[in-house]
DRENZAKOL-777532 format. One record per atom (N, C-alpha, C): residue in one letter; z negated, y, x negated. Coordinates in steps of 0.02 Angstrom, whole numbers, padded with zeros to 5 digits, always signed. Example, Ala and Ser with C-alpha at 12.3 -4.5 7.8 and 13.67 -1.06 7.14 Angstrom:
A-00390-00284-00660/A-00390-00225-00615/A-00390-00165-00660/S-00354-00112-00642/S-00357-00053-00684/S-00394+00002-00645/
This chain:
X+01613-01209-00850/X+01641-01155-00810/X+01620-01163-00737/X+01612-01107-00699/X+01581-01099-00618/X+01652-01096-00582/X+01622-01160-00549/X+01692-01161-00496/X+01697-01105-00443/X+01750-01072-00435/X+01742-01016-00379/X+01734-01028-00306/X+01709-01058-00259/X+01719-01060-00205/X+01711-00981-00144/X+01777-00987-00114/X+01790-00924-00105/X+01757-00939-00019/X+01724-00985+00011/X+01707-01007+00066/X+01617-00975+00043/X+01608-01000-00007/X+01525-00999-00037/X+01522-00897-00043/X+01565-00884-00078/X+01553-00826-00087/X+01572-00800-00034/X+01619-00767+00019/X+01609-00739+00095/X+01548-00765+00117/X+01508-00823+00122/X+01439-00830+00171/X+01404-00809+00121/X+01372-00801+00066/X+01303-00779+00039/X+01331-00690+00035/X+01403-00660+00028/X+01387-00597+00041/X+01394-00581+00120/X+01401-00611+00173/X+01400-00581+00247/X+01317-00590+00259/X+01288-00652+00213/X+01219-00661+00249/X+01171-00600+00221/X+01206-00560+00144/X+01166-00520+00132/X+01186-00441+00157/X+01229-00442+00187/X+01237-00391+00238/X+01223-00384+00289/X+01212-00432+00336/X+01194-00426+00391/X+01110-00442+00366/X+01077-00451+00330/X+00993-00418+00300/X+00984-00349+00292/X+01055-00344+00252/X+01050-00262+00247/X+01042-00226+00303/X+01090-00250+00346/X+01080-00220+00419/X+01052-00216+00445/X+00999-00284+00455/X+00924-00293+00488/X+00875-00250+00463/X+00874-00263+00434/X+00839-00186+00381/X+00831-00120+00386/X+00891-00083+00385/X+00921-00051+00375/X+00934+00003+00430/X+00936-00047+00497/X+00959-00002+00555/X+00901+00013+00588/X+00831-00032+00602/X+00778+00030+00619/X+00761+00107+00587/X+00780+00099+00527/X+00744+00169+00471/X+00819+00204+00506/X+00880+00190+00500/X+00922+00233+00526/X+00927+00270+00596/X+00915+00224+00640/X+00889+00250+00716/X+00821+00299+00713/X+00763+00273+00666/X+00729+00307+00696/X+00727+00393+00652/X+00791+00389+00590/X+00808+00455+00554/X+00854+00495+00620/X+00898+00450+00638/X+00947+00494+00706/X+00898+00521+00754/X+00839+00498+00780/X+00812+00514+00807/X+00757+00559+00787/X+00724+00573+00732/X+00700+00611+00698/X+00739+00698+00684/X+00810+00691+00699/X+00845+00734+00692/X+00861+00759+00758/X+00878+00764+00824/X+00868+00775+00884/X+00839+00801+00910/X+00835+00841+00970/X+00796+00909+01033/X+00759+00835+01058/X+00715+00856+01086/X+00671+00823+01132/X+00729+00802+01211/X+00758+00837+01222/X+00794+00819+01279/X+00865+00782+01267/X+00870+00793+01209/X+00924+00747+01216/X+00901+00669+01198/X+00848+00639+01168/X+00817+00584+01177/X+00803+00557+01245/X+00806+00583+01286/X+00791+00576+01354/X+00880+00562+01400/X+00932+00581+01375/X+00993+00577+01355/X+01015+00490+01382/X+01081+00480+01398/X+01098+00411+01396/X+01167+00418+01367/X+01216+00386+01321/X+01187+00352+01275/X+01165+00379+01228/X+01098+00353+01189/X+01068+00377+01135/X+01122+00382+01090/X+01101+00453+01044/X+01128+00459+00993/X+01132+00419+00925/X+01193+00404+00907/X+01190+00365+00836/X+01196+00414+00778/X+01221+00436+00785/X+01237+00499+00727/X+01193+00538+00717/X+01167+00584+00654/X+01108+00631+00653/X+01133+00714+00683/X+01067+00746+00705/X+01096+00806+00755/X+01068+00870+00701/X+01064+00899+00737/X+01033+00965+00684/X+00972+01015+00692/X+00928+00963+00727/X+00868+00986+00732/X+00832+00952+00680/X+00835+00913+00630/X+00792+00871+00590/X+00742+00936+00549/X+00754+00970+00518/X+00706+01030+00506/X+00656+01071+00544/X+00688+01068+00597/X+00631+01099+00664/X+00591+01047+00676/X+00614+00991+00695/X+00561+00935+00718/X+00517+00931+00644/X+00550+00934+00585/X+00488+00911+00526/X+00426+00973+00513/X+00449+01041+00517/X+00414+01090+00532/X+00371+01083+00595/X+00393+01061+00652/X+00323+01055+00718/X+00303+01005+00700/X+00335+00966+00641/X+00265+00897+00642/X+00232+00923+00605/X+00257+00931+00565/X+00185+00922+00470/X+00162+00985+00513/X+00188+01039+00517/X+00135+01107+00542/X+00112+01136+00570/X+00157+01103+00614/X+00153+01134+00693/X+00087+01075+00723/X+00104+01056+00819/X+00037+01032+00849/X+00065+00970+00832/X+00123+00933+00819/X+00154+00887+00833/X+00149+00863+00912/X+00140+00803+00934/X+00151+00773+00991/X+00121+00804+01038/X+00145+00846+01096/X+00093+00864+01149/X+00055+00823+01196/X-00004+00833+01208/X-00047+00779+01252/X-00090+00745+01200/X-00086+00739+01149/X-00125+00690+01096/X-00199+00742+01086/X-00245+00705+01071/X-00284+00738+01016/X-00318+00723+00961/X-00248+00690+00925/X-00247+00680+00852/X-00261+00736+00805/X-00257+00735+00761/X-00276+00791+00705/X-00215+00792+00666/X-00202+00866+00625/X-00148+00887+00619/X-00094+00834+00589/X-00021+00809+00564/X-00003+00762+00519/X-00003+00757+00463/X-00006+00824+00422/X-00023+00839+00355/X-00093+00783+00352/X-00156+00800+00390/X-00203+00796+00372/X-00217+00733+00382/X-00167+00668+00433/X-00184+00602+00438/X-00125+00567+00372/X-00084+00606+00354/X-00046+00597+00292/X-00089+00589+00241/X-00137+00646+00223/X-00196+00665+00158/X-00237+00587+00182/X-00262+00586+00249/X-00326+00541+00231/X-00281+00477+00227/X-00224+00463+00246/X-00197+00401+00211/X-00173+00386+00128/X-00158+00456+00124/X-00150+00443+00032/X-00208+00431-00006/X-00268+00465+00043/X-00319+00464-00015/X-00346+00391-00010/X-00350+00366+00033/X-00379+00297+00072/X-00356+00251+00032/X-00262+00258+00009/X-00211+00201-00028/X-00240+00209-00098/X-00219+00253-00098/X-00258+00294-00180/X-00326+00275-00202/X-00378+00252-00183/X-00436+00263-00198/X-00445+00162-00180/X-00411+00134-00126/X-00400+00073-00125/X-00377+00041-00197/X-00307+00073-00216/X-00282+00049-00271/X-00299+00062-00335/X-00338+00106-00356/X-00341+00129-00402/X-00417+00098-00395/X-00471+00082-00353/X-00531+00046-00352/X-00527-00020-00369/X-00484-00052-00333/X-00465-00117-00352/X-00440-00148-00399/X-00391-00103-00432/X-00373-00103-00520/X-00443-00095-00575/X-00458-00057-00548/X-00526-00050-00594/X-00582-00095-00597/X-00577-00133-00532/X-00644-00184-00511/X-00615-00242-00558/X-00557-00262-00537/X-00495-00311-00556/X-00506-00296-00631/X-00500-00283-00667/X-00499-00275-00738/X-00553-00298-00787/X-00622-00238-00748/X-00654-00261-00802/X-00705-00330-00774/X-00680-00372-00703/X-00697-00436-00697/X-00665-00475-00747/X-00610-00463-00731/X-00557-00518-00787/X-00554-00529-00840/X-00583-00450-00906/X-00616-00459-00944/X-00667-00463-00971/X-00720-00467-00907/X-00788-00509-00919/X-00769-00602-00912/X-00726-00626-00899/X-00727-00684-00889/X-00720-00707-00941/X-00651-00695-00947/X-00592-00704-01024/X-00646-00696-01098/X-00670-00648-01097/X-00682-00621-01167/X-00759-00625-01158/X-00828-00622-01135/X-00915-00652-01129/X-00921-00722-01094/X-00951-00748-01141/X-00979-00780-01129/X-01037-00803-01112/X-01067-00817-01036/X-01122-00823-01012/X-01131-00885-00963/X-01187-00886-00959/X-01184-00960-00889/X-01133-00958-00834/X-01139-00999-00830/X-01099-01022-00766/X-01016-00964-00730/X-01008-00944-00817/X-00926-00901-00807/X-00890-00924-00751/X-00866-00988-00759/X-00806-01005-00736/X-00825-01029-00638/X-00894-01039-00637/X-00943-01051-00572/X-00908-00969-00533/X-00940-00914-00588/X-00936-00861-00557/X-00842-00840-00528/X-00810-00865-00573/X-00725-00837-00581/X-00721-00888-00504/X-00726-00927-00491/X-00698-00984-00449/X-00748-00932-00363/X-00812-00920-00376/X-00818-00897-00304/X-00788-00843-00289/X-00764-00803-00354/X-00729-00732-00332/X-00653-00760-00314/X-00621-00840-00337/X-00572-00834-00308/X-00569-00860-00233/X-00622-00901-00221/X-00649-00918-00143/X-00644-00862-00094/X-00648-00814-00102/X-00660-00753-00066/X-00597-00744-00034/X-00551-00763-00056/X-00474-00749-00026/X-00480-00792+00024/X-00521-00824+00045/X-00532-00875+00093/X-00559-00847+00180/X-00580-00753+00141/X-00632-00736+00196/X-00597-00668+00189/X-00544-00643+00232/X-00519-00562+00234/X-00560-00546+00262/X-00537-00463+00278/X-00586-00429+00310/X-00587-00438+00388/X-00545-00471+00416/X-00537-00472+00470/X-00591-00545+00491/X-00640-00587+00462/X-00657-00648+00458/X-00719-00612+00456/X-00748-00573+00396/X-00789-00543+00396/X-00813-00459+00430/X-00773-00438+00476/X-00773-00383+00507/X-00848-00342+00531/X-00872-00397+00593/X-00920-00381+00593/X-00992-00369+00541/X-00992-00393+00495/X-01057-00388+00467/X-01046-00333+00382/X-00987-00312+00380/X-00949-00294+00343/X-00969-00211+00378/X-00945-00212+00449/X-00956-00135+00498/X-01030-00117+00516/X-01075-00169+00493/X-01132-00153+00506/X-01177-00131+00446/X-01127-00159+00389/X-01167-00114+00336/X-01141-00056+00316/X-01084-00051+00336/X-01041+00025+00321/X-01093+00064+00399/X-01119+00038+00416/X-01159+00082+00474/X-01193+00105+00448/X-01264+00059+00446/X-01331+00054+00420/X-01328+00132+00344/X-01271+00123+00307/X-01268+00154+00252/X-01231+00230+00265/X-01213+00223+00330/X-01198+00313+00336/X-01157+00322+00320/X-01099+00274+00297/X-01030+00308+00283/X-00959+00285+00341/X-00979+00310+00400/X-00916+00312+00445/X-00902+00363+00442/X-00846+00363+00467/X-00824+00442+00466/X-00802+00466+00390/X-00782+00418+00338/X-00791+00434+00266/X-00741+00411+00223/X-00727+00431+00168/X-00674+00392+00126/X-00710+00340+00102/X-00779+00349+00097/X-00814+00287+00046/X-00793+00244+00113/X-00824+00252+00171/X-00818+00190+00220/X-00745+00156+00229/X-00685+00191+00214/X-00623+00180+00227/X-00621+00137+00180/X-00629+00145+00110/X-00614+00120+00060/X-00650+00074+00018/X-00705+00071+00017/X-00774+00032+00010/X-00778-00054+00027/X-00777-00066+00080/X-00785-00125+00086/X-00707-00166+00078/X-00638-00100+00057/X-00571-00138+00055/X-00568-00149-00029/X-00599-00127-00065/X-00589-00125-00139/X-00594-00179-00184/X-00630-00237-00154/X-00654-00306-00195/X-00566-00344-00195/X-00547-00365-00254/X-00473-00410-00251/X-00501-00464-00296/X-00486-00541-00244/X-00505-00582-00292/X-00426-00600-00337/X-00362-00573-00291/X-00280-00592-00322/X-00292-00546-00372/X-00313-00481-00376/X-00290-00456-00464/X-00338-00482-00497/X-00403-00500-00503/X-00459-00539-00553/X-00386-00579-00570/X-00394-00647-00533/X-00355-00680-00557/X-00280-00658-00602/X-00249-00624-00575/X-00192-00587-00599/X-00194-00559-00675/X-00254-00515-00667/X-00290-00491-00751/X-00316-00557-00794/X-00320-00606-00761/X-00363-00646-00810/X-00303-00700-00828/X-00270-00715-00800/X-00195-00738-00834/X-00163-00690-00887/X-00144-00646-00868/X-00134-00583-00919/X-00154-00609-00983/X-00220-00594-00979/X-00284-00584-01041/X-00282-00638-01076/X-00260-00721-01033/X-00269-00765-01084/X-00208-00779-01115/X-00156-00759-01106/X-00104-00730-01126/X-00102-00688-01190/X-00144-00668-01207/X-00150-00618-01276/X-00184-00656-01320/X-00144-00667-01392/X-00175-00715-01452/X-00241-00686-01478/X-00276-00736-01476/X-00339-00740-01501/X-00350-00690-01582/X-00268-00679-01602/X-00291-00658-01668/X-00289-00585-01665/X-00268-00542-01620/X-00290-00478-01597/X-00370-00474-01597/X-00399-00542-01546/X-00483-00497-01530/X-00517-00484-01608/X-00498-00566-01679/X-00522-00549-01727/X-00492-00483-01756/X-00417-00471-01746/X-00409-00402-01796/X-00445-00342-01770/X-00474-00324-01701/X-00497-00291-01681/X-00570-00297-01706/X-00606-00345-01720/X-00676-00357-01738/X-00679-00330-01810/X-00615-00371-01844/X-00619-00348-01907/X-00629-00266-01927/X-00569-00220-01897/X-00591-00161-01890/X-00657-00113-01857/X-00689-00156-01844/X-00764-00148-01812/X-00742-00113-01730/X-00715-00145-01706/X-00688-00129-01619/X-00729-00162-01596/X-00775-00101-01542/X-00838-00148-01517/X-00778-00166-01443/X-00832-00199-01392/X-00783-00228-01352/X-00739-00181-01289/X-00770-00129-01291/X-00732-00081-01234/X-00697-00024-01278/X-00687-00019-01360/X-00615-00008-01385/X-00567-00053-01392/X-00581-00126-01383/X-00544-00193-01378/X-00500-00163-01309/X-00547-00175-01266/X-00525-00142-01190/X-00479-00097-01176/X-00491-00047-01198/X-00478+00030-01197/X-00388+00038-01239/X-00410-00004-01312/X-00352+00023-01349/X-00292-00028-01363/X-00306-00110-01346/X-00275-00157-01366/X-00249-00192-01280/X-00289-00213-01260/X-00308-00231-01158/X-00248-00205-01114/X-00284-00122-01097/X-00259-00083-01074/X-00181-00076-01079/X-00163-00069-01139/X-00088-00052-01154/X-00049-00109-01127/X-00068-00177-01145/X-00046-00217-01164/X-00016-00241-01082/X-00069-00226-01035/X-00080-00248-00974/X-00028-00173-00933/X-00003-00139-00936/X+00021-00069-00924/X+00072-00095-00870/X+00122-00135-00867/X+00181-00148-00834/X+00145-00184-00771/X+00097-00247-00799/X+00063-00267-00721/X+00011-00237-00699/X-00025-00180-00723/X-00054-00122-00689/X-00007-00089-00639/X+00062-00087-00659/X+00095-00027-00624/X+00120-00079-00568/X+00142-00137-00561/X+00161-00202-00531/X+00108-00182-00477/X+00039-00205-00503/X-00027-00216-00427/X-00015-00162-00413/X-00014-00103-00432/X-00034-00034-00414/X+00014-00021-00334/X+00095-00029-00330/X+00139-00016-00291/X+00096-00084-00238/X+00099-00145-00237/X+00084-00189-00206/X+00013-00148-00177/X-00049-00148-00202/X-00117-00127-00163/X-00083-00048-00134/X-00053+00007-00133/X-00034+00057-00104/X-00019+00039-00060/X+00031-00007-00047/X+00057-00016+00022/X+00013-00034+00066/X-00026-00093+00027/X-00083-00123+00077/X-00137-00074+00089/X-00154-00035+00052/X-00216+00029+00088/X-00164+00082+00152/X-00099+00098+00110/X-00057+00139+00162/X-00071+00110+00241/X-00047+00033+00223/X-00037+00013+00301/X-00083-00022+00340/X-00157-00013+00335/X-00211-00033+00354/X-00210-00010+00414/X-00227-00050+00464/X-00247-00005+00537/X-00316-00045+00589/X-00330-00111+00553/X-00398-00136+00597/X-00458-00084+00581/X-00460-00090+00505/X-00548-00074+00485/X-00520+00010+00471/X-00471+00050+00463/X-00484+00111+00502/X-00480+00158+00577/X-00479+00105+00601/X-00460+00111+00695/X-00568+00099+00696/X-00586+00035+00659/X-00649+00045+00668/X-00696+00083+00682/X-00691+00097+00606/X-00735+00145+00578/X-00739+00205+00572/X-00673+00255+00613/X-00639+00295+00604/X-00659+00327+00682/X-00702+00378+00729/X-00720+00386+00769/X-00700+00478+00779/X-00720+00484+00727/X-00685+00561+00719/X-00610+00563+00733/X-00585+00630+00751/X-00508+00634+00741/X-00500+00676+00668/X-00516+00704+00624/X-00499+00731+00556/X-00511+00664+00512/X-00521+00616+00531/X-00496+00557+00484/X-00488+00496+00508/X-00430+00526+00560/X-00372+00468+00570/X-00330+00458+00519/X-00309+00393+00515/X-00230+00374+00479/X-00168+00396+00509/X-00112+00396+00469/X-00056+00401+00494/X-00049+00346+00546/X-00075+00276+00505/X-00040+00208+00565/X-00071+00205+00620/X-00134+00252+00626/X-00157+00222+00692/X-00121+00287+00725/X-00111+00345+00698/X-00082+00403+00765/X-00006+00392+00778/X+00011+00361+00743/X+00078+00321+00765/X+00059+00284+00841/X+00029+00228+00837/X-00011+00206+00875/X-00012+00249+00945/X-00056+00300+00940/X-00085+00330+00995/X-00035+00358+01013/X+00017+00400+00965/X+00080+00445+00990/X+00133+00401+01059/X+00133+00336+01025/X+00181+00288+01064/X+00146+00302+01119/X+00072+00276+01138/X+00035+00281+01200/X+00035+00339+01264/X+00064+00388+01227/X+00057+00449+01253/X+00135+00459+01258/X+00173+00453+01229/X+00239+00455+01247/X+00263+00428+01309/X+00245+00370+01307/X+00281+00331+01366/X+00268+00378+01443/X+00225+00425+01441/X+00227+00455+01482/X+00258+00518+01473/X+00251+00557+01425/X+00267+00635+01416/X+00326+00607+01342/X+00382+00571+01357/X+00429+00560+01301/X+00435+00624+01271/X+00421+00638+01187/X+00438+00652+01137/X+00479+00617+01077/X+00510+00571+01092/X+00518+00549+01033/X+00550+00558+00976/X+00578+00622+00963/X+00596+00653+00908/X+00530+00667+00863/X+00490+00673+00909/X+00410+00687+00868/X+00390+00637+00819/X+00399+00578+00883/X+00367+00523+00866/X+00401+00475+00823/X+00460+00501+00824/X+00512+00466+00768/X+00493+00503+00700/X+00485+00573+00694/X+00490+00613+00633/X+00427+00603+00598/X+00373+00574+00629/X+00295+00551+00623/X+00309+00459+00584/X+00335+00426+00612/X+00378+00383+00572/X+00383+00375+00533/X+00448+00418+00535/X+00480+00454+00460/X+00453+00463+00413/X+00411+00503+00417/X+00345+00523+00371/X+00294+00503+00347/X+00286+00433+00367/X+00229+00394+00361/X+00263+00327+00300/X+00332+00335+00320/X+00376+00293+00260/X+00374+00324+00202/X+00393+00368+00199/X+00407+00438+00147/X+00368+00407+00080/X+00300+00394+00095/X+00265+00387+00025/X+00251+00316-00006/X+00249+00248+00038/X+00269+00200+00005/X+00352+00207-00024/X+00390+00232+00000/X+00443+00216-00033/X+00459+00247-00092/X+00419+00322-00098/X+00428+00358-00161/X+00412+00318-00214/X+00333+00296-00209/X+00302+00253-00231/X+00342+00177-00274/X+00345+00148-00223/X+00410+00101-00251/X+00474+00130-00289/X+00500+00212-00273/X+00558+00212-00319/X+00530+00253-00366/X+00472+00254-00395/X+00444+00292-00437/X+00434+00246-00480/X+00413+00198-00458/X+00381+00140-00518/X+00388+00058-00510/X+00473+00093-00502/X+00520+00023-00468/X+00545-00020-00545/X+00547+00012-00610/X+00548-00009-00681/X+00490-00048-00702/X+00429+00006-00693/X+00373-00037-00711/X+00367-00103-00677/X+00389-00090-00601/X+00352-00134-00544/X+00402-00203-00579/X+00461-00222-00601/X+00495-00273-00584/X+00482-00299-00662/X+00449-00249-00715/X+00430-00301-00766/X+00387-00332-00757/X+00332-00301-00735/X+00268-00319-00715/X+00257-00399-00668/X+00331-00388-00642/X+00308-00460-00599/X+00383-00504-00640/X+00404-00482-00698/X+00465-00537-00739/X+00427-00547-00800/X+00381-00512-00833/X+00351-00497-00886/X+00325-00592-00915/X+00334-00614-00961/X+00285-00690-00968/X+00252-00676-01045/X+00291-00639-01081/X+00267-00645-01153/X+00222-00573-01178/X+00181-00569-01216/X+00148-00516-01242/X+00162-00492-01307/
C-alpha cells in the first residue's frame, strides 16, 4: 500500500501549477492583447481581461495590411509559405527517413552499417555548422527565393533513419518470409506490411518535424530576400522592430496568435497517434 503523504502531494501539485502558469500566462496576455484597440495598448494598466475587438484585429491581420510601416507581405501569405515549408520539411523527411531505414534493415550490400553510422554522424553537423557552403549551393542552383530552397537542404534526418530502423528491427523476421512466400517483391513488403505497421511513429515524427520546419528562422531569414516568401517567424521579428516605434501591438499580438494556431492544431489533431508513437515498444 502507498503511504499518503499529504506534505508530498501539496508540493508536486503547486509545482505543477505554477508550470501551468509559466506556460500558460504568455499565450494568455498575448490573447488579451490580441483582443484590444490599438490605443488602449498604449493604456496604463494593461489590460488582463479580453476586450472586444479580437475579430476586427483578426480581420486587419489575415486581410487587411496588418502592421503599418512594415513591408512584409500579406499574413495569410507568410502563414501559406510557412505551412508549406513545415509540410514539405515533414513530409520530405519522413520519406527520406524511411526508405533509408529500410535500405539498411532489409539489403544487403557493402559496407551497410559504414553507411548507417555516417548518416548518424551527421547529427554532429546542423545547419547552422554547415550554413555557409550549404547557401552557396542553394545559390549556385537557383533556388532562393523558393520552396525547394526553404526546404531542400532542411530535409536530410539522420534521428528518423535511426528512429525507422529501430522500428524495422523490431518486426519478426517471419513476416519478411510470409511476404516472400506470397511472392511480395520488396516495395509491397514496404508498401503493405512496413508502412502500416510503422503508422503511430509516422504520426509521432510527423507533429515533432512540423514544429521544427514551422519554427525555423536562420536559413529562412537567409535565403529568403523577397517579401512574398517570408515566414511567419521572421515577420514576427520585423513587426516587433517596427513597433517599438509606431506601437501596434494588438497587431502584433494577433500575428502571434496566429502563428501558434497551427502547431497546436497539429498537436491536438494527432495528439492519440503522437503519444503511441512515442509509448509504442511491441509490434
Amino acid at each position: 500500500m502507498v503511504e499518503r503523504r499529504p506534505f508530498i502531494v501539496f508540493l508536486t501539485h503547486f509545482i505543477l501549477v505554477v508550470g501551468v502558469v509559466a506556460i500558460a500566462l504568455p499565450i494568455w496576455i498575448t490573447f488579451v492583447a490580441a483582443s484590444h484597440s490599438e490605443i488602449r495598448m498604449t493604456q496604463v494598466p494593461l489590460p488582463l481581461w479580453p476586450g472586444d475587438q479580437l475579430w476586427v484585429n483578426f480581420k486587419n491581420t489575415l486581410f487587411g495590411n496588418g502592421l503599418e510601416g512594415t513591408e512584409t507581405a500579406p499574413v495569410w501569405l507568410m502563414l501559406t509559405n510557412s505551412l508549406v515549408m513545415a509540410m514539405m520539411i515533414s513530409i520530405g523527411k519522413i520519406a527520406i527517413s524511411l526508405l533509408s531505414a529500410f535500405a539498411i534493415v532489409y539489403f544487403k550490400f557493402p559496407f551497410r552499417m559504414g553507411i548507417f553510422w555516417l548518416i548518424f554522424i551527421t547529427l554532429m553537423l546542423p545547419v547552422e555548422v554547415r550554413i555557409l557552403p550549404t547557401f552557396e549551393v542553394v545559390a549556385q542552383l537557383g533556388m532562393l527565393n523558393s520552396y525547394w530552397g526553404l526546404t531542400i537542404p532542411l530535409i536530410a534526418s539522420a534521428t528518423a533513419t535511426f528512429m525507422f530502423r529501430q522500428v524495422f528491427l523490431t518486426i519478426p523476421d517471419e513476416m519478411l518470409e510470409s511476404a516472400r512466400i506470397d511472392g511480395a517483391g520488396p516495395m509491397r513488403f514496404f508498401w503493405d506490411i512496413l508502412l502500416p505497421l510503422s503508422r503511430t511513429n509516422i504520426a509521432a515524427l510527423f507533429v515533432i518535424l512540423f514544429i521544427y520546419g514551422w519554427n525555423q528562422y536562420l536559413w529562412p531569414l537567409l535565403i529568403t530576400t523577397d517579401q512574398d516568401m517570408t515566414t511567419i517567424v521572421i515577420s514576427i521579428k520585423q513587426m516587433l522592430e517596427v513597433a517599438e516605434a509606431s506601437p501596434q501591438w494588438n497587431i502584433v499580438m494577433m500575428v502571434a496568435l496566429l502563428a501558434m494556431l497551427p502547431p497546436i492544431l497539429v498537436v491536438i489533431g494527432m495528439q492519440k497517434l503522437f503519444v503511441q508513437g512515442l509509448t509504442e515498444t511491441d509490434k
